[in-house]
ROBATI-421455 format. One line per field, with one value per residue (C-alpha): residue number from 1; residue in three letters; y, x, z. Coordinates in nm, 3 decimals, always signed. Layout:
% ROBATI-421455
nr = [NUM,...] .
rest = [ALA,...] .
py = [Y,...] .
px = [X,...] .
pz = [Z,...] .
END
This chain:
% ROBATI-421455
nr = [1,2,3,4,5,6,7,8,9,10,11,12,13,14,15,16,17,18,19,20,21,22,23,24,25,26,27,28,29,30,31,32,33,34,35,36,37,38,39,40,41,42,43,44,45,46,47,48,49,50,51,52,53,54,55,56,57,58,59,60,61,62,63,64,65,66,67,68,69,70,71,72,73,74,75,76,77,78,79,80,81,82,83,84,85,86,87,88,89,90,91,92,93,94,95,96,97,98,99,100,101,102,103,104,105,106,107,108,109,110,111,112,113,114,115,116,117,118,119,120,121,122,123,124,125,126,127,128,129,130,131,132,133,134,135,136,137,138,139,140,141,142,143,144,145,146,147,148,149,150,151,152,153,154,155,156,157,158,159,160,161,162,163,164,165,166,167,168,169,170,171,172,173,174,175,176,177,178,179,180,181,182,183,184,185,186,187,188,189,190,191,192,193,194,195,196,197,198,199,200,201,202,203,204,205,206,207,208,209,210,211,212,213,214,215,216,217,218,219,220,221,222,223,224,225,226,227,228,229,230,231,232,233,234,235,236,237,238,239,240,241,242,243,244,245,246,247,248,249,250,251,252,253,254,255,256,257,258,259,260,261,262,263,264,265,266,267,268,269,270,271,272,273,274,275,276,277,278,279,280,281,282,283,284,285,286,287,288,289,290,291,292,293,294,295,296,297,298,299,300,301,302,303,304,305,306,307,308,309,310,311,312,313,314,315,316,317,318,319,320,321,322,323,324,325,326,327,328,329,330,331,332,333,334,335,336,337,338,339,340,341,342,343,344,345,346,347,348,349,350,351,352,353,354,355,356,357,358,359,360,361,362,363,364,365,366,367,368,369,370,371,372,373,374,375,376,377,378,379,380,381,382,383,384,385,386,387,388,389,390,391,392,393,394,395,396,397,398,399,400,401,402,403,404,405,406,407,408,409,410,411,412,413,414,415,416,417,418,419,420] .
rest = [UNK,UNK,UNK,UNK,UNK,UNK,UNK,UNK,UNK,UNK,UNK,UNK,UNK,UNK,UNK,UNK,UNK,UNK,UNK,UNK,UNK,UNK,UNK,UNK,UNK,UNK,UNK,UNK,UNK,UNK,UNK,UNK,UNK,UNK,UNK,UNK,UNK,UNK,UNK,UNK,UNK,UNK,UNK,UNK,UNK,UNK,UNK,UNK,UNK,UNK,UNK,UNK,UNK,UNK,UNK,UNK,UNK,UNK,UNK,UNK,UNK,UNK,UNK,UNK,UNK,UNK,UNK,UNK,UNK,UNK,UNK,UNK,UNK,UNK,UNK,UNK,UNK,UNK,UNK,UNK,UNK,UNK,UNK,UNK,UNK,UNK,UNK,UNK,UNK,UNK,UNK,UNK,UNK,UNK,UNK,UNK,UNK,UNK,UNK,UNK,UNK,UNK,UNK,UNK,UNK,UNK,UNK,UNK,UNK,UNK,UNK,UNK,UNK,UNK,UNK,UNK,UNK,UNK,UNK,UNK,UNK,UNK,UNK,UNK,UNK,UNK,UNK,UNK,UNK,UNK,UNK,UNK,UNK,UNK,UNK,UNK,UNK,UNK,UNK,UNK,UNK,UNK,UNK,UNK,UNK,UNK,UNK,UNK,UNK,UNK,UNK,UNK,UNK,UNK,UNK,UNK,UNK,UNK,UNK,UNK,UNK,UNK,UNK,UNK,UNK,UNK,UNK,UNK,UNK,UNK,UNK,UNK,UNK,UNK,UNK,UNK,UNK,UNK,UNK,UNK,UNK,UNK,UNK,UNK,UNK,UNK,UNK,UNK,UNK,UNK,UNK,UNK,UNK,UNK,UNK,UNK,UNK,UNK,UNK,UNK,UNK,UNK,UNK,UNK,UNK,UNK,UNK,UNK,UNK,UNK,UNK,UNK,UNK,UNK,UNK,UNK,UNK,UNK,UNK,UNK,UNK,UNK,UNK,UNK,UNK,UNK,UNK,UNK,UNK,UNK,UNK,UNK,UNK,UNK,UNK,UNK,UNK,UNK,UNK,UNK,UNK,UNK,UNK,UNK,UNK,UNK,UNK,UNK,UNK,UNK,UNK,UNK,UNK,UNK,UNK,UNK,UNK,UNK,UNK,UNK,UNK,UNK,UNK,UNK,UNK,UNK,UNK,UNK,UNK,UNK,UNK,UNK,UNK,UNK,UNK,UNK,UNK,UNK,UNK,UNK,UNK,UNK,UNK,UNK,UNK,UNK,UNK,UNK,UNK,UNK,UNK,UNK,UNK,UNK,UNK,UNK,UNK,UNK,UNK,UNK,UNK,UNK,UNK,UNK,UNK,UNK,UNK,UNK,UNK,UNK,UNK,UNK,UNK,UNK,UNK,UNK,UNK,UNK,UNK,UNK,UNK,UNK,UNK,UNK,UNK,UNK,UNK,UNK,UNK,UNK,UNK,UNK,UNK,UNK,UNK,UNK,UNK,UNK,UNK,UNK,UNK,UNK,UNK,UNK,UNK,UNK,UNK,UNK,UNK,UNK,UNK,UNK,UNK,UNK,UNK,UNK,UNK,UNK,UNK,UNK,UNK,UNK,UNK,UNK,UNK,UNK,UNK,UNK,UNK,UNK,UNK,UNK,UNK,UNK,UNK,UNK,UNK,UNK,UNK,UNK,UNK,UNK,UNK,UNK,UNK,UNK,UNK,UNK,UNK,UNK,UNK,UNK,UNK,UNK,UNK,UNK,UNK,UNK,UNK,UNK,UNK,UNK,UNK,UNK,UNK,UNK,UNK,UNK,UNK,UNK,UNK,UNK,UNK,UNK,UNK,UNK,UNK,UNK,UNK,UNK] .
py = [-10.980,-11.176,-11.213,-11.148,-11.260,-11.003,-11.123,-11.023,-10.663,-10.542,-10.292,-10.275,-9.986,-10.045,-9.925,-10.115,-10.064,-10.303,-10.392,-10.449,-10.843,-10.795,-10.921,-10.724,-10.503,-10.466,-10.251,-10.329,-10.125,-10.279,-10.062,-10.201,-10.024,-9.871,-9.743,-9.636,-9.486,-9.301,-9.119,-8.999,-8.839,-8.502,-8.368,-8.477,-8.357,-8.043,-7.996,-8.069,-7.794,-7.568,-7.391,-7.314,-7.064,-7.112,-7.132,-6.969,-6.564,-6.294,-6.221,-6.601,-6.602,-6.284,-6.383,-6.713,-6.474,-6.367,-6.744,-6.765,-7.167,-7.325,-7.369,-6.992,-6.790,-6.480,-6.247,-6.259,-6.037,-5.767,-5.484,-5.193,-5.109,-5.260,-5.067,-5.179,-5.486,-5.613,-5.617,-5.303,-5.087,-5.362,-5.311,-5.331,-5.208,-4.918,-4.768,-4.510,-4.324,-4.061,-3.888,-3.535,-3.186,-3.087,-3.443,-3.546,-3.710,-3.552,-3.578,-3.930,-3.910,-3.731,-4.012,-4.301,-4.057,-4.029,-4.412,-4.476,-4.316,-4.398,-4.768,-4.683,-4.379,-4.396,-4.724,-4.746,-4.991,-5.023,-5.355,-5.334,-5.216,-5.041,-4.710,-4.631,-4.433,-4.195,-3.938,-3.752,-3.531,-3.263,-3.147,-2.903,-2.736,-2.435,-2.458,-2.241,-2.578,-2.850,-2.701,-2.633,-2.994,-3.142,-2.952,-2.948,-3.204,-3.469,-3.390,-3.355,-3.719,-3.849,-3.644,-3.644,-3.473,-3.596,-3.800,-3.565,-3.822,-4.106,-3.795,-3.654,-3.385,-3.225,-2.926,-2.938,-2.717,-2.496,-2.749,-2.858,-3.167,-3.339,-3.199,-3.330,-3.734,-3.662,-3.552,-3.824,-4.071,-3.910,-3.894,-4.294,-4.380,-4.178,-4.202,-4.552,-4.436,-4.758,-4.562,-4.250,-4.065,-3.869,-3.604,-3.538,-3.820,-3.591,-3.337,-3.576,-3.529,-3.255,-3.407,-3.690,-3.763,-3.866,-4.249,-4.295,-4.087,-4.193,-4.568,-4.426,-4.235,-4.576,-4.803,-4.614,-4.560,-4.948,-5.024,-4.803,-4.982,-5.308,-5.213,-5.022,-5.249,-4.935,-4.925,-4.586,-4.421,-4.233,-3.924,-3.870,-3.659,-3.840,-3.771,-3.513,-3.755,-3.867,-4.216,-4.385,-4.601,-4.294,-4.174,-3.890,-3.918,-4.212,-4.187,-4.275,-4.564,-4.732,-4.671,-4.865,-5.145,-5.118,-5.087,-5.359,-5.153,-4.814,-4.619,-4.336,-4.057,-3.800,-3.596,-3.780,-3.477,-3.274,-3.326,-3.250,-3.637,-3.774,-4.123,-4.319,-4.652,-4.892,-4.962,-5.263,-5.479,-5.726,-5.997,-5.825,-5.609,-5.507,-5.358,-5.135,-4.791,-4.519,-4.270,-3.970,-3.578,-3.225,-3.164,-2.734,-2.815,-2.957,-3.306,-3.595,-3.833,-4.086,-4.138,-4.314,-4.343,-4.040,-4.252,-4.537,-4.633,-4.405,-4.396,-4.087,-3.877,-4.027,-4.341,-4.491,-4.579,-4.371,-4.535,-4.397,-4.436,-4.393,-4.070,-4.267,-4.271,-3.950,-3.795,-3.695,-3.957,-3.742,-3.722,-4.091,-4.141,-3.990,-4.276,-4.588,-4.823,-5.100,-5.120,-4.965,-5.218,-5.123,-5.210,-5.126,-5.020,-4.642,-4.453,-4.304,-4.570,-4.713,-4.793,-4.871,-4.934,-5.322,-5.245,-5.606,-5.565,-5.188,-5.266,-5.650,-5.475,-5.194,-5.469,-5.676,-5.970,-5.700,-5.819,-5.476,-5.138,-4.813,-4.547,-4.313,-4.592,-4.760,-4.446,-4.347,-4.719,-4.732,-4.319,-4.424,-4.728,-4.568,-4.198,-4.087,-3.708,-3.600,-3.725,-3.631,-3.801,-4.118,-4.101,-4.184,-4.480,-4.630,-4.561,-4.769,-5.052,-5.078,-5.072,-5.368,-5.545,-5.534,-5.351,-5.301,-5.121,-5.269,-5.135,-5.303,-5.364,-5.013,-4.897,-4.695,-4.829,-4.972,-5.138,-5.491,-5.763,-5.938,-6.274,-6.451] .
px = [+18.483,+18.693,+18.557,+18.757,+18.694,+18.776,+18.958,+18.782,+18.886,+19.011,+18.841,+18.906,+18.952,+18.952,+18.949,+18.827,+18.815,+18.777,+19.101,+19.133,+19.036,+18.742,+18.939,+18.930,+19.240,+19.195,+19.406,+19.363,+19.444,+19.399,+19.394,+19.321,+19.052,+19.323,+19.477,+19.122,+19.053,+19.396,+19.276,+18.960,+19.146,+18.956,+19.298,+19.444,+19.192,+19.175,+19.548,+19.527,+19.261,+19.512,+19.539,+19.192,+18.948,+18.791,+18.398,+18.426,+18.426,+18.501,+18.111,+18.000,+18.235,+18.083,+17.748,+17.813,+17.903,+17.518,+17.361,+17.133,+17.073,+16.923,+17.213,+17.383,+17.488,+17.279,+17.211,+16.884,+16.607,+16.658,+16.346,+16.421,+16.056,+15.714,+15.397,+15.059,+15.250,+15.363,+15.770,+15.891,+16.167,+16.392,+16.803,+16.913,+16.639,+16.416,+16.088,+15.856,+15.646,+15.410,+15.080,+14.955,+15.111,+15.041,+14.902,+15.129,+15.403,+15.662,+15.506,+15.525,+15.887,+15.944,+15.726,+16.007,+16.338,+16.184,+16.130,+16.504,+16.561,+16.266,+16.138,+15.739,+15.605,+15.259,+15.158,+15.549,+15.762,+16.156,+16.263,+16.654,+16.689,+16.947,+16.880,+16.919,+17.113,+16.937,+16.995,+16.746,+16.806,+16.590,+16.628,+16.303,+16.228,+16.397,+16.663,+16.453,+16.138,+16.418,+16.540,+16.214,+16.113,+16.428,+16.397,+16.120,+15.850,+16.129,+16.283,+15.881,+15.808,+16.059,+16.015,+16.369,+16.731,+16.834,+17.115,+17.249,+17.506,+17.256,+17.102,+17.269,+16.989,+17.084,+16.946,+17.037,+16.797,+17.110,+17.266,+17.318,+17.121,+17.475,+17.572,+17.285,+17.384,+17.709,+17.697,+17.433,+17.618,+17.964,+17.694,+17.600,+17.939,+18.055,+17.840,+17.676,+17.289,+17.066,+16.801,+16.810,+16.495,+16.549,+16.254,+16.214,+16.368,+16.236,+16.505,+16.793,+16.773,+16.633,+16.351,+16.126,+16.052,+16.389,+16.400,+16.791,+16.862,+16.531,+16.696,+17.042,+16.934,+16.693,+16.989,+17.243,+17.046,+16.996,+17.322,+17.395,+17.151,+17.265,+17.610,+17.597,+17.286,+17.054,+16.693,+16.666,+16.312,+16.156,+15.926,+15.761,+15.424,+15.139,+15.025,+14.729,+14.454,+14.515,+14.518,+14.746,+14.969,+14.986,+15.367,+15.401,+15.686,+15.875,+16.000,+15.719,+15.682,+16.058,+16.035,+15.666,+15.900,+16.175,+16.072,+15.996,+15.694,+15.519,+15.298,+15.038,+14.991,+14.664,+14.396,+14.070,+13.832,+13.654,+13.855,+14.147,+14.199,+14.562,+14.611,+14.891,+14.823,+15.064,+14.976,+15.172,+15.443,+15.650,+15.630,+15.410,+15.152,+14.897,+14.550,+14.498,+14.568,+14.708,+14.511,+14.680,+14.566,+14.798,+14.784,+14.848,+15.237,+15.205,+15.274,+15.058,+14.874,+14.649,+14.281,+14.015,+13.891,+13.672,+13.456,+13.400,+13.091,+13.059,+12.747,+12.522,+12.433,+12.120,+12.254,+12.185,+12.450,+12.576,+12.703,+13.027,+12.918,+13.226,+13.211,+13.029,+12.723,+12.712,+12.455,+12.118,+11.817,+11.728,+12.053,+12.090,+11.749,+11.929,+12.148,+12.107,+11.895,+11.987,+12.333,+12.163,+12.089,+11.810,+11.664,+11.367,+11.155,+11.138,+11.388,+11.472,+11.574,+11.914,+12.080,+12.428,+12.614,+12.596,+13.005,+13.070,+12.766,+12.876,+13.305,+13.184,+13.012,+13.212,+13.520,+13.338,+13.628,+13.906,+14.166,+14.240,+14.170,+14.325,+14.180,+14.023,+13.851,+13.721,+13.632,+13.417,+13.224,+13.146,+13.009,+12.820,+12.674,+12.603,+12.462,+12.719,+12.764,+13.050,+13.395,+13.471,+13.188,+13.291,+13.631,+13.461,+13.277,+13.577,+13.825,+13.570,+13.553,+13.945,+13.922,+13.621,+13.845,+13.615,+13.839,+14.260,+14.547,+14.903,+15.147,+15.135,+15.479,+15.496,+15.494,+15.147,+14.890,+14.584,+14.300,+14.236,+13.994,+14.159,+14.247,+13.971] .
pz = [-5.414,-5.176,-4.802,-4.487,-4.135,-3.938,-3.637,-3.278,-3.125,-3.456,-3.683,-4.019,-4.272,-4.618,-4.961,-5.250,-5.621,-5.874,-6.120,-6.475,-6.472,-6.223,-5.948,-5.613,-5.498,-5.125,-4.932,-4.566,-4.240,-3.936,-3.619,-3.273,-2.995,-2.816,-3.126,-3.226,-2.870,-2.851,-3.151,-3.045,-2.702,-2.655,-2.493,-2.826,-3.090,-2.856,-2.920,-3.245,-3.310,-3.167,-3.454,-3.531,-3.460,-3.158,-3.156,-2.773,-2.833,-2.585,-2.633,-2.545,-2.247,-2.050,-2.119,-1.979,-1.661,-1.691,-1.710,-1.408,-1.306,-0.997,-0.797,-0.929,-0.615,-0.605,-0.361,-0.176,-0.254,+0.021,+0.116,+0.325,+0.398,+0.454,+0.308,+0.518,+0.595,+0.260,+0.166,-0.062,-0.188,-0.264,-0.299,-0.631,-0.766,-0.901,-0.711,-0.923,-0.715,-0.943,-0.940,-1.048,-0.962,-0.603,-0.475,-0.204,-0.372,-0.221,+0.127,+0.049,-0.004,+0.330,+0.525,+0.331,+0.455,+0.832,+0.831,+0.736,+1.113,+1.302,+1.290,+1.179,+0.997,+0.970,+0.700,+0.646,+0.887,+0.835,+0.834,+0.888,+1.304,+1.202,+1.041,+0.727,+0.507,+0.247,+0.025,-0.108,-0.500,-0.555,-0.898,-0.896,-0.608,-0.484,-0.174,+0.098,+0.008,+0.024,+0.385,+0.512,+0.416,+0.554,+0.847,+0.966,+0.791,+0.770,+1.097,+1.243,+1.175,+1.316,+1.636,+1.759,+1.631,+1.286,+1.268,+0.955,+0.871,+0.753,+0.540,+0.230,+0.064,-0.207,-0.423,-0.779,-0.932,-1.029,-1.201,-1.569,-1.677,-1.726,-1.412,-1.208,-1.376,-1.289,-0.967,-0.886,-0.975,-0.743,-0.433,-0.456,-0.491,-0.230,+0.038,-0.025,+0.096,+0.085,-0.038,-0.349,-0.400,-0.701,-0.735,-0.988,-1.213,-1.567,-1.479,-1.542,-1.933,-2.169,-2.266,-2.124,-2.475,-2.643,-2.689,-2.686,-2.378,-2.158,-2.216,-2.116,-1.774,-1.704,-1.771,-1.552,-1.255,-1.296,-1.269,-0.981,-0.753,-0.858,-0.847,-0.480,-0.356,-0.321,-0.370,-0.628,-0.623,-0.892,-0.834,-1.232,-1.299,-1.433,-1.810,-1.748,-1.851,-1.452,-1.558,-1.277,-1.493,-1.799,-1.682,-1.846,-2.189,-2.313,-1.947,-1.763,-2.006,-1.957,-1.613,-1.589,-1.776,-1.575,-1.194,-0.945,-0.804,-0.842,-0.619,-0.685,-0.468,-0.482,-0.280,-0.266,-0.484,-0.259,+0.031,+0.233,+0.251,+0.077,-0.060,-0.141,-0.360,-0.479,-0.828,-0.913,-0.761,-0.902,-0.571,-0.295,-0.400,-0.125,-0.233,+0.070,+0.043,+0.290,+0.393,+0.545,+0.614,+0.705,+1.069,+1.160,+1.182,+0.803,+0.917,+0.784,+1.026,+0.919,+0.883,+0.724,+0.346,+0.335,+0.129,+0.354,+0.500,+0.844,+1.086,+1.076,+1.383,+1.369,+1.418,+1.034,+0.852,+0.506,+0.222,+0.078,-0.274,-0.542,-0.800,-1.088,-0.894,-0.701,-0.991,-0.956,-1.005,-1.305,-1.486,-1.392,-1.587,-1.935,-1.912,-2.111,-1.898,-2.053,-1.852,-1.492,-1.238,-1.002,-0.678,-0.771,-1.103,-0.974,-1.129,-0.753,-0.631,-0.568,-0.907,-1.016,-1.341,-1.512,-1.527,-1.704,-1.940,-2.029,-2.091,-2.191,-2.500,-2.556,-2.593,-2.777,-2.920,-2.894,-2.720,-2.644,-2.675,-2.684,-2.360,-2.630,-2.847,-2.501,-2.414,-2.737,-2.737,-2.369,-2.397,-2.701,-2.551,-2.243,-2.362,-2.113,-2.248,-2.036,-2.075,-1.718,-1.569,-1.793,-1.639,-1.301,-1.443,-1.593,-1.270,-1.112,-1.382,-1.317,-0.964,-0.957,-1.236,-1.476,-1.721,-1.683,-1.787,-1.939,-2.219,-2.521,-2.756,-2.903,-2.531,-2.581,-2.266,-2.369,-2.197,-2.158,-1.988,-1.732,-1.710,-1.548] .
END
């Protein structure tokens, strides 16, 4: 085969193939770098594609639109309220707010609509000085409660005339569950409140149980507080085991996905003592609970933890000690000693549960358990007999961390050991 020197700066393209006699036909196209460059123009090929099908679909360009990067103009995270000092009820965004029947919820509520006029309700502090606007969406209770609340708890607490146009309450009891979406939706867009408190969210569809149309209602009332830059809060009832982060229906559980923060109101047992806890928050969660009790006008004022250490009269002090140990010496005796910790060998004295021995065991190397098969190890283990009285023990294993709550990917809540 015959040998070319290829001259500096050009490029050669060729294409060989052998002839009849052996010898080498060699076709030979020389094209210079500028020649070569013009060719590999990206305006040019672009053009030349032209015709194609182009690899950039209506689908690809809007979620381009949704790419978040470093230096992507967004706006701020904005809170409309403080709870015992920490940041909450964030715009464009969804609150739940839950508990049993008859535990203060809705008091709750009241204490967040008299804070959007006056500057501090009890552990609540508005951060914007200017007021703010609310409307409040009362799906269950009858119109006579929803005045009388409005009137005079709401109006009570913040102790002055109400400036009715930062208030829009509405009673939709009446109304049609597509009724009640739809005339939701025609309040936010009308009067712009920066905060919605829906009470109760469950009335919005049929059923609390119906997959599709839970993720609907969830979905829409998202994008109305990102699209009108309201904070939307979400009265639900707990699921009657009283477990605080058991929303009751496929409801409760895409809301628990869904909101930024949640908080659980109840009355302390035995008491006339309310509570108000927030169970989870996505940026600034605050352990510290309000305490609050009915004064004779029904207005809430606050107090202590009923269950906090106090002094005697006689001067000594008395222990607060939580439910799970508030059982006699001899019933505590029937218990399996193995996971009692004592101050002393008599079985009057002081004792307490081994909490991280008892759950540790039950566990064992599950990674996690559901609440009833937690709940049959640790009462076998334990010779607890009453599933009541185990309830006790295990609010207190979540509340020392021992043991904790979370949903796991069929959206069913289970128990797990925290991360250590």
């Amino acid at each position: 085969m015959a040998l070319f020197p290829w001259p500096v700066g050009i490029i050669p393209v060729s294409l060989c193939r052998p002839c009849k006699d052996n010898e080498c036909l060699t076709k030979i196209l020389y094209l210079n770098e500028a020649e070569m460059n013009r060719k590999k123009d990206p305006v040019r090929e672009e053009l030349a594609r032209a015709g194609e099908a182009s690899q950039i679909t209506p689908s690809l360009r809007k979620l381009d639109g949704c790419r978040i990067m470093t230096d992507t103009d967004v706006p701020e995270e904005d809170f409309l309220m403080r709870f015992n000092g920490k940041a909450c009820f964030p715009r464009r965004d969804l609150t739940a707010i839950t508990g049993q029947e008859k535990c203060g919820k809705t008091f709750f509520t009241s204490m967040l609509m008299a804070c959007c006029a006056q500057p501090q309700v009890l552990a609540l502090e508005r951060i914007p000085d200017q007021p703010l606007r609310v409307m409040w969406y009362d799906t269950e209770q009858s119109r006579p409660t929803t005045k009388s609340i409005f009137a005079n708890r709401v109006a009570g607490l913040v102790g002055k005339e109400l400036p009715e146009d930062e208030f829009f309450v509405f009673n939709v009891r009446s109304c049609t569950y597509d009724e009640r979406m739809d005339y939701l939706v025609a309040g936010i867009e009308a009067y712009r409140p920066d905060l919605v408190i829906i009470d109760n969210v469950s009335e919005l569809l049929p059923s609390i149980n119906d997959p599709e149309k839970t993720v609907e209602v969830v979905g829409r009332l998202m994008e109305l507080a990102t699209l009108y830059a309201c904070n939307i809060s979400l009265v639900i009832h707990l699921n009657r085991t009283g477990e605080k982060r058991n929303l009751r229906g496929w409801l409760g559980t895409e809301i628990l996905h869904k909101a930024y923060e949640a908080y659980c109101c109840e009355q302390i047992p035995k008491t006339d003592v309310f509570s108000v806890e927030q169970l989870f928050s996505r940026k600034f969660h605050t352990s510290e609970k309000l305490f609050y009790k009915i004064d004779d006008k029904g207005l809430p004022f606050q107090t202590d933890d009923p269950n906090a250490r106090q002094h005697a009269d006689d001067g000594r002090y008395e222990s607060g000690k939580p439910d799970a140990y508030k059982v006699s010496a001899v019933r505590a005796a029937t218990f399996n000693q193995a996971y009692i910790l004592r101050d002393g060998e008599d079985a009057r004295t002081s004792w307490k549960w081994d909490l991280h021995k008892l759950f540790g065991d039950a566990m064992g190397d599950c990674a996690q358990l559901s609440q009833e098969e937690l709940q049959r190890r640790v009462m076998e283990l334990s010779h607890i007999e009453q599933p009541k009285y185990y309830g006790k023990v295990f609010d207190l294993a979540v509340e020392k961390r021992v043991v904790c709550t979370t949903l796991n990917k069929g959206g069913r809540v289970v128990v797990i050991s925290p991360p250590s």
